[in-house]
N, C-alpha and C positions, 0 to 999 in steps of 0.2 A: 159837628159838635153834638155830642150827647150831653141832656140833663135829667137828673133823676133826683127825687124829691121824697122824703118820707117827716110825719109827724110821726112821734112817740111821747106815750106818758109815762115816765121813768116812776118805778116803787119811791114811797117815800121816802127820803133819805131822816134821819136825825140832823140837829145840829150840826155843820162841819164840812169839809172837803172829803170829797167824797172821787175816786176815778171809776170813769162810765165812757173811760175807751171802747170797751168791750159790748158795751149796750149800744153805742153809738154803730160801727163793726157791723154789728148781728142784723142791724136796724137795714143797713143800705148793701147787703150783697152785691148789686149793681156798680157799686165799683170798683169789683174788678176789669167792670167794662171799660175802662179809661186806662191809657198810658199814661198820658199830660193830662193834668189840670187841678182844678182845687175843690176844698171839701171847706162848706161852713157848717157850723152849726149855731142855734139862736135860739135861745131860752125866752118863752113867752112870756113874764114873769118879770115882777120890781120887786121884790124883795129874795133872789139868789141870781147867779148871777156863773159862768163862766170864766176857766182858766185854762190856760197848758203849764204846767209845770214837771218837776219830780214826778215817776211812777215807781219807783224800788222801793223806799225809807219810810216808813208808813209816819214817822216822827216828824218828817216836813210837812203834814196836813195838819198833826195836833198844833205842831209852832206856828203855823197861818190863824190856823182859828186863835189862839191865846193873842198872837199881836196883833189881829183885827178886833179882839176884842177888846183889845187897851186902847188900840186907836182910835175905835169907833165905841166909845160905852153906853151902854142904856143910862136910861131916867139921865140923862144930862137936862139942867136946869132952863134952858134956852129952849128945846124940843115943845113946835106946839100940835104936832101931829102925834096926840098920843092915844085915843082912844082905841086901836086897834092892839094894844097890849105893849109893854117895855121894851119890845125888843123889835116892833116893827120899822120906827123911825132909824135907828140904825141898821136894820137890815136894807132900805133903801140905798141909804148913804154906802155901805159897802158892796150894794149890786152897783151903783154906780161908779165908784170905783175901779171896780174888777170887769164891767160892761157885759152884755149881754149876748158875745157873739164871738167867735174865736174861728182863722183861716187857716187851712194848712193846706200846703200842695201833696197832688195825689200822683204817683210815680208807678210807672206799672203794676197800677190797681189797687196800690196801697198808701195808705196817708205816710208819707214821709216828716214823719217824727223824727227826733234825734232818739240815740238807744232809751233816754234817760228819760223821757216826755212822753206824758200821756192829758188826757183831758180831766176837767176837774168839771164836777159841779159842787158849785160853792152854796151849798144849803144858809141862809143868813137866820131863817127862824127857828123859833123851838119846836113847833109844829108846823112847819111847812107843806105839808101834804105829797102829795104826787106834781110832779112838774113834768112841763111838756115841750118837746123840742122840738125845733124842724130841723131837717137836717138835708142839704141841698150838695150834690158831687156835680160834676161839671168837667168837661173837656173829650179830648179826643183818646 
């Protein structure tokens, strides 16, 4: 069994969902080395947070952010973590949610996604900075 391991600091994203298939891909070459097995990746990070979803419709990432952010709203009355700015206590709450780590099997050397699916990184602040992944492939 092969395993192969990379960190990355992905550019900063803005506000929003954001697909970083293609960063993720660039990042780990080495798995074309694998027929069978799987691909994680894991976002270092409590306030954004990982997904696979939609990659064609670029409208299903605006509609995530808009119902995460009616789900989850800033300045709610109850929030006692707030001195890191309005929108940090719910960016927790929605990295929690969406969790911080996402699996897919790898198939002759490529992450077997459906046509429709790609990876998301879910930016929850306003200024988030650079975020940084591990990204770990695995199997024969």
């Amino acid at each position: 069994m092969n395993f192969f391991q990379k960190e990355i600091k992905l550019k900063p994203y803005k506000r929003g969902f954001h697909l970083i298939t293609e960063s993720i891909l660039e990042a780990i070459p080495e798995i074309k080395q694998i027929n069978i097995g799987q691909l994680q990746v894991f976002i270092k990070h409590t306030s954004a947070s990982l997904t696979i979803n939609e990659n064609a419709d670029y409208t299903i990432r605006t509609d995530f952010e808009s119902h995460f952010d009616k789900m989850v709203p800033e300045n709610a009355p109850y929030y006692q973590h707030t001195y890191e700015g309005s929108d940090d206590m719910p960016a927790h709450i929605k990295a929690s949610l969406l969790g911080a780590s996402v699996q897919m099997p790898i198939t002759n050397g490529n992450p077997n996604l459906g046509i429709w699916q790609g990876v998301y990184l879910c930016e929850h602040r306003d200024y988030g900075g650079s975020r940084s992944i591990v990204i770990t492939a695995f199997g024969n």
